[in-house]
OpenMM code with the backbone's topology and positions (N, CA, C; nanometers):
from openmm import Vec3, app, unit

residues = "UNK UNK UNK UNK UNK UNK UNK UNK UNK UNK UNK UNK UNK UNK UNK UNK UNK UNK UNK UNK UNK UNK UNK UNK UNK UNK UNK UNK UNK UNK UNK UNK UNK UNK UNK UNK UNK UNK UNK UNK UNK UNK UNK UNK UNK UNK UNK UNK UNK UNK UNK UNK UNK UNK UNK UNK UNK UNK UNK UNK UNK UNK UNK UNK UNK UNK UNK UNK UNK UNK UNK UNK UNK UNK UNK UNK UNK UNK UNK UNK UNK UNK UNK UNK UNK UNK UNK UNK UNK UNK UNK UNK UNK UNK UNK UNK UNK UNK UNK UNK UNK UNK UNK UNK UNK UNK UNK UNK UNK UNK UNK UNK UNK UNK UNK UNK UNK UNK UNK UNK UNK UNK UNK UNK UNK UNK UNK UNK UNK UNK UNK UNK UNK UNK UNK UNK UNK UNK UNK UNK UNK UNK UNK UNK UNK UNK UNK UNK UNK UNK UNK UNK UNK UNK UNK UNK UNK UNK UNK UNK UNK UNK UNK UNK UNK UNK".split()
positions = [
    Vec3(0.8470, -0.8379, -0.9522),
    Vec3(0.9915, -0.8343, -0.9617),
    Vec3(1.0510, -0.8651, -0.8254),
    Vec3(1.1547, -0.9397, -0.7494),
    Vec3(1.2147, -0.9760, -0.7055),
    Vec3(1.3803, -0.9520, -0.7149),
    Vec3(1.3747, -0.9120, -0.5925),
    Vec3(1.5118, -0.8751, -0.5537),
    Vec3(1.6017, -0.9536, -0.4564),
    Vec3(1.7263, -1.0004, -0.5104),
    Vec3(1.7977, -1.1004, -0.4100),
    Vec3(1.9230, -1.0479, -0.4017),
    Vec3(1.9573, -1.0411, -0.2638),
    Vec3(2.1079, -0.9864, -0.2167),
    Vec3(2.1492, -1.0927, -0.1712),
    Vec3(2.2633, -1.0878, -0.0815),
    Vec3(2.3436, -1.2024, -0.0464),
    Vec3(2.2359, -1.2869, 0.0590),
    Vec3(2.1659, -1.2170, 0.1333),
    Vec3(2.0563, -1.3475, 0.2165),
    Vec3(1.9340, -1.2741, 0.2521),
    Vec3(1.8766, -1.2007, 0.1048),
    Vec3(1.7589, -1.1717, 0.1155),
    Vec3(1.6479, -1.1101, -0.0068),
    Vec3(1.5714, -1.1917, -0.0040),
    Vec3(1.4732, -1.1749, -0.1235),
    Vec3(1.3419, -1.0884, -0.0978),
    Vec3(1.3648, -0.9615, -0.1628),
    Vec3(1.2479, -0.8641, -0.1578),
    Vec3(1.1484, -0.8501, -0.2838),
    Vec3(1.0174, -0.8079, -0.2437),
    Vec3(0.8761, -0.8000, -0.3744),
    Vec3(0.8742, -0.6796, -0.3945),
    Vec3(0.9140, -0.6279, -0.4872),
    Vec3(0.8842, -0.4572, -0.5205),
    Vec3(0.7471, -0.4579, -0.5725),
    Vec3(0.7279, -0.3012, -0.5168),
    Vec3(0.5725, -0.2923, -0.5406),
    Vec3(0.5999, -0.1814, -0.7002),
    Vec3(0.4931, -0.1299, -0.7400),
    Vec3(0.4972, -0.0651, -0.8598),
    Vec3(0.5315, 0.0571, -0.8270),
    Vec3(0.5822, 0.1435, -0.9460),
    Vec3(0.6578, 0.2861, -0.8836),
    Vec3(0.5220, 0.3738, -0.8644),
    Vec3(0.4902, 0.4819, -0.7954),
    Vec3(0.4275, 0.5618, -0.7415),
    Vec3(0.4560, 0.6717, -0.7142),
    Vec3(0.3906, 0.7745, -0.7984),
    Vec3(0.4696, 0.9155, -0.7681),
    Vec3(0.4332, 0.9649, -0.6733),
    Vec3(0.5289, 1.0455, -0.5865),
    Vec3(0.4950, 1.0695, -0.4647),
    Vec3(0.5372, 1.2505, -0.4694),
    Vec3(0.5406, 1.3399, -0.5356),
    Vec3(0.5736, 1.4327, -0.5359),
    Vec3(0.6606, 1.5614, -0.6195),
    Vec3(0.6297, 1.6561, -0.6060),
    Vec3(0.7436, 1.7638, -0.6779),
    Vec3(0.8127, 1.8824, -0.6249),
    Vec3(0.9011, 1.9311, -0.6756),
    Vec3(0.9393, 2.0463, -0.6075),
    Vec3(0.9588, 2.1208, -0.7585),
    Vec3(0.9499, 2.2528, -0.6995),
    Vec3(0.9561, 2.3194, -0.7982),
    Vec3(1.0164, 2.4634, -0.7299),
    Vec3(1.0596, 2.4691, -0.6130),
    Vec3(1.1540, 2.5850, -0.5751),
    Vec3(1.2737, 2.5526, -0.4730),
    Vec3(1.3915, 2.6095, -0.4802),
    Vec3(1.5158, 2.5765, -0.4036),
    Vec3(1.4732, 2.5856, -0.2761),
    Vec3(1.5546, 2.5182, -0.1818),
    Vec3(1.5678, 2.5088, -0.0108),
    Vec3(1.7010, 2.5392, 0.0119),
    Vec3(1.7447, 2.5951, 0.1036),
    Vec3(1.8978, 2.5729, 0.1127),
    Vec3(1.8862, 2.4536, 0.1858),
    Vec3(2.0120, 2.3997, 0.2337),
    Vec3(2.0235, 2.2781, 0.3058),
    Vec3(1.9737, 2.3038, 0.4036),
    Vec3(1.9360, 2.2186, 0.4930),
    Vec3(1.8897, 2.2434, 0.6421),
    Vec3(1.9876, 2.2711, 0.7181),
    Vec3(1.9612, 2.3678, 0.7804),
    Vec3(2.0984, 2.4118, 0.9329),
    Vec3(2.0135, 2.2656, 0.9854),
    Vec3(2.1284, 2.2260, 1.0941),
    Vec3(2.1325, 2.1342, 1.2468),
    Vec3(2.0145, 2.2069, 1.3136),
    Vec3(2.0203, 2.3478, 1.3340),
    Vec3(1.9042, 2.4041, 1.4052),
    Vec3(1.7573, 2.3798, 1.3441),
    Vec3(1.7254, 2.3552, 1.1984),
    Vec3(1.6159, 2.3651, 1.1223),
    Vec3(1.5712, 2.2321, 1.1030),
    Vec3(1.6622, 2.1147, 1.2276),
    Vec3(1.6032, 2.0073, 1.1163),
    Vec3(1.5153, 1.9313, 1.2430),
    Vec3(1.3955, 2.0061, 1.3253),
    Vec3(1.3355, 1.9293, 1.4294),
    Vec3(1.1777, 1.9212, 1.3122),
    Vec3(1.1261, 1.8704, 1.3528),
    Vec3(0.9664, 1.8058, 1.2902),
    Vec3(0.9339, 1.8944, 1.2941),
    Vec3(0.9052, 2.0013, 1.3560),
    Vec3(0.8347, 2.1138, 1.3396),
    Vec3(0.8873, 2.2312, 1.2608),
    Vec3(0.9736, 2.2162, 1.1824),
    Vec3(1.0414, 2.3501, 1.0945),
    Vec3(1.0248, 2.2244, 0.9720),
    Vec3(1.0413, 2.1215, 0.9531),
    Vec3(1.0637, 2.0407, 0.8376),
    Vec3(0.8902, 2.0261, 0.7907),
    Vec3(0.8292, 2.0160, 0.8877),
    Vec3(0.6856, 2.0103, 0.8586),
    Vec3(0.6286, 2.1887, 0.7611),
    Vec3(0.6994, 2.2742, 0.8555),
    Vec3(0.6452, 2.4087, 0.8050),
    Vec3(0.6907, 2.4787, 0.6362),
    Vec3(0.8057, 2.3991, 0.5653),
    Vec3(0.8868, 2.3774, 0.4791),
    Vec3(0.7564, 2.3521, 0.3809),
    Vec3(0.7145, 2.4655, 0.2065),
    Vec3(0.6356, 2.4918, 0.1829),
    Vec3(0.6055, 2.3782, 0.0809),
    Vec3(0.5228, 2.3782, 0.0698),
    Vec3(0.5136, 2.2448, -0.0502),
    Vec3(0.5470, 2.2590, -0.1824),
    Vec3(0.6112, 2.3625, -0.2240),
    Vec3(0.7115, 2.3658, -0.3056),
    Vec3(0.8602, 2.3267, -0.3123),
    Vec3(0.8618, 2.3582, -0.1789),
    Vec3(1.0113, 2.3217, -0.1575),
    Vec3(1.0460, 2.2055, -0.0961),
    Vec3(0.9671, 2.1076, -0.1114),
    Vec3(0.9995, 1.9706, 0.0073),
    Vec3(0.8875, 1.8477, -0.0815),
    Vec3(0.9061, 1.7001, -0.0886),
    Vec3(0.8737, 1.6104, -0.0703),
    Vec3(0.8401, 1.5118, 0.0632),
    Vec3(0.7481, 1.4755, 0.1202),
    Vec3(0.7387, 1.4600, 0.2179),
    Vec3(0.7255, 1.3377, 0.2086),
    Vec3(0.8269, 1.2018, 0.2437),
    Vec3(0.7979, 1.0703, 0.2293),
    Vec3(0.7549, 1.0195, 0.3586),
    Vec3(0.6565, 0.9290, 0.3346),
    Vec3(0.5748, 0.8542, 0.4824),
    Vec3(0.5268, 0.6901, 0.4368),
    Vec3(0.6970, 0.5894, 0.4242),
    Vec3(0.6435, 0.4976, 0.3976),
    Vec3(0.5328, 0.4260, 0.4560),
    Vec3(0.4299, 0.3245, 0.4547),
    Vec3(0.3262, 0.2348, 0.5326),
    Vec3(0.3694, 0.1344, 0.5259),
    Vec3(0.3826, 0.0594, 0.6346),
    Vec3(0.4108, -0.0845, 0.6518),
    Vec3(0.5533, -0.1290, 0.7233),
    Vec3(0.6107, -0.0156, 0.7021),
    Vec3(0.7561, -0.0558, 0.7665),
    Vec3(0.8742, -0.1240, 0.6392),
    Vec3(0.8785, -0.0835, 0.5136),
    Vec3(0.9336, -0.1371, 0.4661),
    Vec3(1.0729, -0.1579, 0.4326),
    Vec3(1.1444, -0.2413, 0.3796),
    Vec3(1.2764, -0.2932, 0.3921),
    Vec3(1.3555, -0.1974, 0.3396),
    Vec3(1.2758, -0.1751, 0.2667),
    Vec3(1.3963, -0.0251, 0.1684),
    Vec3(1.2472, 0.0051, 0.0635),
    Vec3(1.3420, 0.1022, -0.0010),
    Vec3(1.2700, 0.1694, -0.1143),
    Vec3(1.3602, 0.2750, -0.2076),
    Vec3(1.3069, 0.2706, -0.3666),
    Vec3(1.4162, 0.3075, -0.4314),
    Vec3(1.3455, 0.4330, -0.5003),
    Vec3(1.3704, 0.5715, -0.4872),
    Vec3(1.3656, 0.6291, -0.5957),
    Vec3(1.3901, 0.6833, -0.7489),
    Vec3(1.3450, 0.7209, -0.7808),
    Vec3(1.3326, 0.7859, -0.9411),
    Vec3(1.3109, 0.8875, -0.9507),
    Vec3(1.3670, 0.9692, -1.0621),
    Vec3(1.3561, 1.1188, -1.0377),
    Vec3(1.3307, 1.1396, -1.1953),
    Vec3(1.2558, 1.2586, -1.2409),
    Vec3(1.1837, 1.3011, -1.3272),
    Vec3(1.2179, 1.4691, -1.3678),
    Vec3(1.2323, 1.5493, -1.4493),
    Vec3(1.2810, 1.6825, -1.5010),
    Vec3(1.1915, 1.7222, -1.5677),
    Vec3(1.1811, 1.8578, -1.5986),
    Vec3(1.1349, 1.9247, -1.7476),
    Vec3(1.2707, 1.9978, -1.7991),
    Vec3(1.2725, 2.0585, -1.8976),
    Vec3(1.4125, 2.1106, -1.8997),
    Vec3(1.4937, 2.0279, -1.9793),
    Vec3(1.5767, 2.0716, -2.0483),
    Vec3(1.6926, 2.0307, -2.1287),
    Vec3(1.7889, 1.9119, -2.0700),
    Vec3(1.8609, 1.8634, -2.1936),
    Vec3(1.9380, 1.7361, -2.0742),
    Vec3(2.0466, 1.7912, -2.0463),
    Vec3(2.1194, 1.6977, -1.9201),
    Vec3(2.2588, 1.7600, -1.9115),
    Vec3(2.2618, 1.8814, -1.7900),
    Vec3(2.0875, 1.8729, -1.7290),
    Vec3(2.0877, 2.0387, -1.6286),
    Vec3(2.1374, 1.9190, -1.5158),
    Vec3(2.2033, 1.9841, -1.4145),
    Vec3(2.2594, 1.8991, -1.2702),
    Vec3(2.1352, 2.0078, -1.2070),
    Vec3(2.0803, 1.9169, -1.0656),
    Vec3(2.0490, 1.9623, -0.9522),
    Vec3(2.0435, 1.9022, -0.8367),
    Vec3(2.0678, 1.9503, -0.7459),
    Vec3(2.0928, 1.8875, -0.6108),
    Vec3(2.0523, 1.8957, -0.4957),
    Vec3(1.9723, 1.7461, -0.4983),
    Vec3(1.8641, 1.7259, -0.3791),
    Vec3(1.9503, 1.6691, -0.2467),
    Vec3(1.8790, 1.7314, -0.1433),
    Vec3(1.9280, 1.6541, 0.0056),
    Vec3(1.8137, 1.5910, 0.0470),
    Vec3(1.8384, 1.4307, 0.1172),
    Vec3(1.7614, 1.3804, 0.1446),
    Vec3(1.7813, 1.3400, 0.2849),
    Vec3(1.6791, 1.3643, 0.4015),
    Vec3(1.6320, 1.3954, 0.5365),
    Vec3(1.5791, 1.2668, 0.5753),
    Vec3(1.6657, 1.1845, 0.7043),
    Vec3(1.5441, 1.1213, 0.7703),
    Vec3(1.5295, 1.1473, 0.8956),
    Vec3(1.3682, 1.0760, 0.9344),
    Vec3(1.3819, 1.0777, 1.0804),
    Vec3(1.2616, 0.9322, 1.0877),
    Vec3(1.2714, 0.9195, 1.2884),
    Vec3(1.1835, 0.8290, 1.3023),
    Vec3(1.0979, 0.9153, 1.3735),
    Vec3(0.9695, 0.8797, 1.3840),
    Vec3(0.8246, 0.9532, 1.4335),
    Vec3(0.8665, 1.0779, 1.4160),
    Vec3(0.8465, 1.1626, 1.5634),
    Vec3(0.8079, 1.3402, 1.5065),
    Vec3(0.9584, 1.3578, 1.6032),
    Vec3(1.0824, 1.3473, 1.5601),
    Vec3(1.1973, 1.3276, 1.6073),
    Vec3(1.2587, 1.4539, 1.5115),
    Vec3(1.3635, 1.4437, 1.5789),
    Vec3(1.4865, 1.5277, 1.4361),
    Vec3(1.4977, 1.4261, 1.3239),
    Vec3(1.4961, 1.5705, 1.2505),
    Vec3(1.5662, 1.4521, 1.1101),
    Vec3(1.7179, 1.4744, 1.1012),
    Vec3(1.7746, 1.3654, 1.0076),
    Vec3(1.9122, 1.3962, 0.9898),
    Vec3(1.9464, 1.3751, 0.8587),
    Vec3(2.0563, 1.4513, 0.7725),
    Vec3(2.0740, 1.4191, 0.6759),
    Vec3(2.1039, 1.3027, 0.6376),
    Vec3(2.1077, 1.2249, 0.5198),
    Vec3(2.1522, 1.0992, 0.5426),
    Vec3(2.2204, 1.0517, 0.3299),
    Vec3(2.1611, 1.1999, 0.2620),
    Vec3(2.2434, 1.1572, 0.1419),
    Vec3(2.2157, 1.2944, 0.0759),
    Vec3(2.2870, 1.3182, -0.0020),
    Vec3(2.2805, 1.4309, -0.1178),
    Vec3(2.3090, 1.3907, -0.2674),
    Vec3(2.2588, 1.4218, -0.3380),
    Vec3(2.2109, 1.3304, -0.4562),
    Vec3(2.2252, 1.4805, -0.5867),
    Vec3(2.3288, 1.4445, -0.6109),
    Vec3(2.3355, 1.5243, -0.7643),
    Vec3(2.2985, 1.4700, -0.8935),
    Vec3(2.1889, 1.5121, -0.9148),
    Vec3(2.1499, 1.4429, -1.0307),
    Vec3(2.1096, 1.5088, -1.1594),
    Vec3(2.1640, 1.4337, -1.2668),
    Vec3(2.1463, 1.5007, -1.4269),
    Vec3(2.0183, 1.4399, -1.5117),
    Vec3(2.0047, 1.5109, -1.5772),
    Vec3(1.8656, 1.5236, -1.6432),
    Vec3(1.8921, 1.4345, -1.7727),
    Vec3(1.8803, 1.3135, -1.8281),
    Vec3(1.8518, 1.2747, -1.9559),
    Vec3(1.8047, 1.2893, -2.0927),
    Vec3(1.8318, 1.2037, -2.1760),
    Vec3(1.6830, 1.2681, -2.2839),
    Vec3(1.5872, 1.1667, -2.2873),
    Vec3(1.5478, 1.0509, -2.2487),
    Vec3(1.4794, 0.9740, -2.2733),
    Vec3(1.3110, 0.9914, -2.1815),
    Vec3(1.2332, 1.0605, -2.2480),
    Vec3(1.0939, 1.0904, -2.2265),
    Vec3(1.0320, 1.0125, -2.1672),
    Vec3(0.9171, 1.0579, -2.0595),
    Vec3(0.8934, 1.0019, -1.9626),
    Vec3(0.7004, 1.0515, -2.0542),
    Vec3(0.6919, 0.9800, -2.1565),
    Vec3(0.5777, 1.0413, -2.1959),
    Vec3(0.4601, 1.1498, -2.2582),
    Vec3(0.5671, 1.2402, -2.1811),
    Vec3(0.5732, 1.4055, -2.2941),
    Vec3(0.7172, 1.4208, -2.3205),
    Vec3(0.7708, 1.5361, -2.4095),
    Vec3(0.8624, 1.5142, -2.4820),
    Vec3(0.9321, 1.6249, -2.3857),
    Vec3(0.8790, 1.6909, -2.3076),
    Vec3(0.9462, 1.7948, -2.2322),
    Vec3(0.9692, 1.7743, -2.0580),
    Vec3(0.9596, 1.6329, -2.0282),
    Vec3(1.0048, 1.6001, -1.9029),
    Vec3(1.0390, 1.4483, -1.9136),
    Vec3(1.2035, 1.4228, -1.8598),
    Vec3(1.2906, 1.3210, -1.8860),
    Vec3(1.3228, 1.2738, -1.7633),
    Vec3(1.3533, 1.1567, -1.7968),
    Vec3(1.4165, 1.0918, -1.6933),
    Vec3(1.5127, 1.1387, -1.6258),
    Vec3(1.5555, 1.1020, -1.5138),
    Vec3(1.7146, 1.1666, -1.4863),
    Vec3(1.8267, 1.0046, -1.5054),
    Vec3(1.9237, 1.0440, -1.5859),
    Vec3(1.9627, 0.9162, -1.5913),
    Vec3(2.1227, 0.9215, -1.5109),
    Vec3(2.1700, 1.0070, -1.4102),
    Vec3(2.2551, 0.9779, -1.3266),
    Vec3(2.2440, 1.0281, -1.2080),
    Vec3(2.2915, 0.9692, -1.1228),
    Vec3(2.2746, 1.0099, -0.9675),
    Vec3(2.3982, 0.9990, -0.9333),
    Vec3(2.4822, 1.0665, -0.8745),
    Vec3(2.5817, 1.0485, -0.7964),
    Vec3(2.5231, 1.1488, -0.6045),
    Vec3(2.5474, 1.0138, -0.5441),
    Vec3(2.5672, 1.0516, -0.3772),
    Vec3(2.6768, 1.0576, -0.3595),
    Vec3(2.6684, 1.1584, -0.2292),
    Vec3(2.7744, 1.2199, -0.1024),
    Vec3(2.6706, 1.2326, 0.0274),
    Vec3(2.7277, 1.2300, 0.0849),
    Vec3(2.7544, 1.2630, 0.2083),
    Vec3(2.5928, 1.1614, 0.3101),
    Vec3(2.6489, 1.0208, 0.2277),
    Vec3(2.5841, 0.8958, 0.2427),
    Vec3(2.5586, 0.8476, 0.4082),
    Vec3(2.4880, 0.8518, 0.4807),
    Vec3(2.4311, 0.7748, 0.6011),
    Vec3(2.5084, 0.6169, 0.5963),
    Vec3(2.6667, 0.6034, 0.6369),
    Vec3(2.6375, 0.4022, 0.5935),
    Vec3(2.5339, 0.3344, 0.6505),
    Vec3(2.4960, 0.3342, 0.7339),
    Vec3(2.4051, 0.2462, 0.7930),
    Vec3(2.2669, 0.2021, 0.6946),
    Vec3(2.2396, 0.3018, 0.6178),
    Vec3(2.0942, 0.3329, 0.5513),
    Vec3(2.1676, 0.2582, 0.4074),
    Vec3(2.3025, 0.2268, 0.3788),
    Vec3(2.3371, 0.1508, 0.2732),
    Vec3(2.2732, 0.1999, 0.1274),
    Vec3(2.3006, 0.3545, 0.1231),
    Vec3(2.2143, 0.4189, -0.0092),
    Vec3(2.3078, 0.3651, -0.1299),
    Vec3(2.2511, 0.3125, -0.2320),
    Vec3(2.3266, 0.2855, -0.3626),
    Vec3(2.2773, 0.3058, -0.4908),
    Vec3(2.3440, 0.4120, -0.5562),
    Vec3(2.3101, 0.4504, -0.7025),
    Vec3(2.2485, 0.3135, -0.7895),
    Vec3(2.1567, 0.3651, -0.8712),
    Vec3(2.1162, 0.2148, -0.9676),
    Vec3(2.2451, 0.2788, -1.0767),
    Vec3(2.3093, 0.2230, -1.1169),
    Vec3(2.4294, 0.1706, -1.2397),
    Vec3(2.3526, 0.2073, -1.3615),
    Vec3(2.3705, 0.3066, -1.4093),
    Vec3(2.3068, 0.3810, -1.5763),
    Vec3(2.4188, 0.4631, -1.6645),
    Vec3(2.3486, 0.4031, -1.7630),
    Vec3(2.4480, 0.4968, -1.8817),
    Vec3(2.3557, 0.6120, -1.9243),
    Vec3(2.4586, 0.6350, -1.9816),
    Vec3(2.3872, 0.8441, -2.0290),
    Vec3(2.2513, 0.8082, -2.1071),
    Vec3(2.1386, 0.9015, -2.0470),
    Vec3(1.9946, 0.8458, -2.1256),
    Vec3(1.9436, 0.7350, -2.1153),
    Vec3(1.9694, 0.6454, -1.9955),
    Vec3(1.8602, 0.5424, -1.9067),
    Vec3(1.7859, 0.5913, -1.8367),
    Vec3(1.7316, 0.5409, -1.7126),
    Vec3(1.6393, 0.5805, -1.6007),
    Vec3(1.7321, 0.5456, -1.4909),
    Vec3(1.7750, 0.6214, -1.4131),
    Vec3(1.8821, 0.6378, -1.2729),
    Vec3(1.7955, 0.6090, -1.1104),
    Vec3(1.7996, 0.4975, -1.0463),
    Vec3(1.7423, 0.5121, -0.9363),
    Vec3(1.8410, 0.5462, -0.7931),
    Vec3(1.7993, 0.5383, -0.6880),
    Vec3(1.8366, 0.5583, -0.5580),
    Vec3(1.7819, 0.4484, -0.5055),
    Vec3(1.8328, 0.3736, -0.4112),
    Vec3(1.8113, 0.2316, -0.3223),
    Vec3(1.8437, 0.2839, -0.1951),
    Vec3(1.7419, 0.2643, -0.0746),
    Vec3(1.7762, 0.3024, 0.0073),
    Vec3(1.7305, 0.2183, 0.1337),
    Vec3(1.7959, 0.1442, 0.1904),
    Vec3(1.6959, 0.0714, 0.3178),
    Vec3(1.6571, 0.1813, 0.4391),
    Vec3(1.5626, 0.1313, 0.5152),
    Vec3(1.4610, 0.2234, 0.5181),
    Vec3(1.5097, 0.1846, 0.7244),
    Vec3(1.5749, 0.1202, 0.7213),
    Vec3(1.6375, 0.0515, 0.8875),
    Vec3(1.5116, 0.1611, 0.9971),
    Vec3(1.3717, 0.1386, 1.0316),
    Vec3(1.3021, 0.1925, 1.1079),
    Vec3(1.2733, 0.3246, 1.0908),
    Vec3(1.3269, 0.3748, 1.0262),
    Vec3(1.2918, 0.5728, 0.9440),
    Vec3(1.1382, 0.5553, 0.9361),
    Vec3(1.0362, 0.6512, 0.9720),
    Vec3(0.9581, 0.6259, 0.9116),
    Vec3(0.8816, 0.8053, 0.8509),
    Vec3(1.0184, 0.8837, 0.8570),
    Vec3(0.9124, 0.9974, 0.7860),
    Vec3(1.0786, 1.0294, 0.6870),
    Vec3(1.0909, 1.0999, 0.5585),
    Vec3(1.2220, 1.1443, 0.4723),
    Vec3(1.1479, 1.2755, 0.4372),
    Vec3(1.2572, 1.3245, 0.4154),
    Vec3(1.2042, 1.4822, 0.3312),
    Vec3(1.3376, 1.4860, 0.2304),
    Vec3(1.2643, 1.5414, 0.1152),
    Vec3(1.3999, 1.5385, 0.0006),
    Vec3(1.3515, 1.7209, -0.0424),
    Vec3(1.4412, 1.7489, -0.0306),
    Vec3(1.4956, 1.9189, -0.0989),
    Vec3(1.6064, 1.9276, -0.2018),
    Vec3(1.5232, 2.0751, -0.2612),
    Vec3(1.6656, 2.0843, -0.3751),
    Vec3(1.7106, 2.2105, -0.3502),
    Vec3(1.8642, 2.1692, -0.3022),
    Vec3(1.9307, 2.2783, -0.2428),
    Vec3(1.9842, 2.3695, -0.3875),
    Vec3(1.9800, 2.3227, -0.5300),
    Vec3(1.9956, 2.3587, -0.6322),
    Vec3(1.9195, 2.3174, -0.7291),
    Vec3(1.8593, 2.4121, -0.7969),
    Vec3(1.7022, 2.3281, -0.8883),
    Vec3(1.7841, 2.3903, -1.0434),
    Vec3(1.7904, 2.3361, -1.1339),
    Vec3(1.8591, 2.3428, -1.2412),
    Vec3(1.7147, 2.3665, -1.3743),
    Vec3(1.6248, 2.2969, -1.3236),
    Vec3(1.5348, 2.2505, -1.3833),
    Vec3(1.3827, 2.3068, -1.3242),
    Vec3(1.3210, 2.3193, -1.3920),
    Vec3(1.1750, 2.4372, -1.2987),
    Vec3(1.0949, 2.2943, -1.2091),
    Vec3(1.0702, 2.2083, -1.2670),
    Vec3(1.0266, 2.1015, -1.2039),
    Vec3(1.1119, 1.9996, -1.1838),
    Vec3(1.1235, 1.9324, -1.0638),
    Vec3(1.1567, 1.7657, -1.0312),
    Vec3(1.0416, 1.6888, -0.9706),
    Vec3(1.0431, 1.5696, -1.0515),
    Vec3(0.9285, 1.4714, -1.0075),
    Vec3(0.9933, 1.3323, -0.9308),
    Vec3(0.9022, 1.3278, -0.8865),
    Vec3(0.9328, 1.1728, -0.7670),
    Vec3(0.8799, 1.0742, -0.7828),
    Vec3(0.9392, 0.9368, -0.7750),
    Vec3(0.8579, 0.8449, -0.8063),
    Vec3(0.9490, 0.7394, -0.6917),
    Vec3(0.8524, 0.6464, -0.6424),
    Vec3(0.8727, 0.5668, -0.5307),
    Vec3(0.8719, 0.4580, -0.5386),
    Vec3(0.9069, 0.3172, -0.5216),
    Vec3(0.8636, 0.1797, -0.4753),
    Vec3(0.9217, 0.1292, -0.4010),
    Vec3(0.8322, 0.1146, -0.3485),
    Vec3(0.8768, 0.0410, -0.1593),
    Vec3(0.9430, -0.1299, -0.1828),
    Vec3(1.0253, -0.2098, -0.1308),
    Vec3(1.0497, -0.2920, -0.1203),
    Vec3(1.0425, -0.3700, 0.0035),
    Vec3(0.9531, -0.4628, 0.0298),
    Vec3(0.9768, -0.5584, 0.1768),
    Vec3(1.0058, -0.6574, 0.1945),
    Vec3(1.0477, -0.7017, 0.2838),
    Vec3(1.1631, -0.8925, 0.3230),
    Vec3(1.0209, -0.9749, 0.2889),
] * unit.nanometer
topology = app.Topology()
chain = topology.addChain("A")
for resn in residues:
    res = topology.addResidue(resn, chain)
    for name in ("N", "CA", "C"):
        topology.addAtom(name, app.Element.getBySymbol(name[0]), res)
């Protein structure tokens, strides 16, 4: 699949799950957000993204168990090497009905962002109620993200990834 913007054509790779959470975080204080408190952040409560290759962007997908219609709300963290991270989007997202294979974990088919990074140019994928909802995000030299759910609606959220490069 191939992707073309106004002067640039990217190869998406196949989606790849990269993770779950299954317990709340509050947001990160300014004080909590150096590599070494984001690293110590339990593996319940954090996704730890580490694209390879340097790539142009990459879009997520998000996954539920739970009824449709639950909202929960992830914050998503970047940084470059073992630096601070910074917030860079918050992502409220609703749970669908359209089955992801078992009948008790769905797609999420809306995303609405706030409190968007412009530079990182994050943009909702365009879905109607009961599609599959992504996140687009260029990746401008980031090379570690952490995504938390400062509100978990749902006992599980699943992650799914594909990297895109020029």
């Amino acid at each position: 699949m191939a992707i073309t913007g106004t002067n640039k054509q990217s190869a998406q790779t196949a989606w790849s799950y990269i993770g779950n959470i299954t317990s709340e975080q509050a947001a990160l204080a300014v004080t909590a957000r150096d590599n070494a408190s984001v690293e110590a952040l339990a593996d319940a409560k954090v996704i730890k993204i580490r694209p390879a290759g340097n790539p142009y962007a990459m879009s997520l997908r998000f996954r539920a168990d739970g009824n449709a219609d639950l909202d929960s709300v992830l914050e998503l963290y970047a940084a470059r090497g073992e630096d601070f991270y910074k917030r860079i989007a918050t992502l409220t997202i609703t749970t669908g009905t359209q089955d992801t294979g078992t009948s008790t974990i769905h797609f999420i088919d809306t995303i609405v962002a706030t409190n968007e990074e412009t530079l990182l140019d994050g943009e909702e994928g365009i879905c109607t109620a009961n599609e599959i909802a992504e996140y687009y995000i260029r990746t401008f030299g980031f090379d570690r993200f952490a995504l938390i759910a400062s509100d978990l609606d749902s006992t599980t959220i699943y992650c799914d990834i594909a990297y895109l490069g020029e």
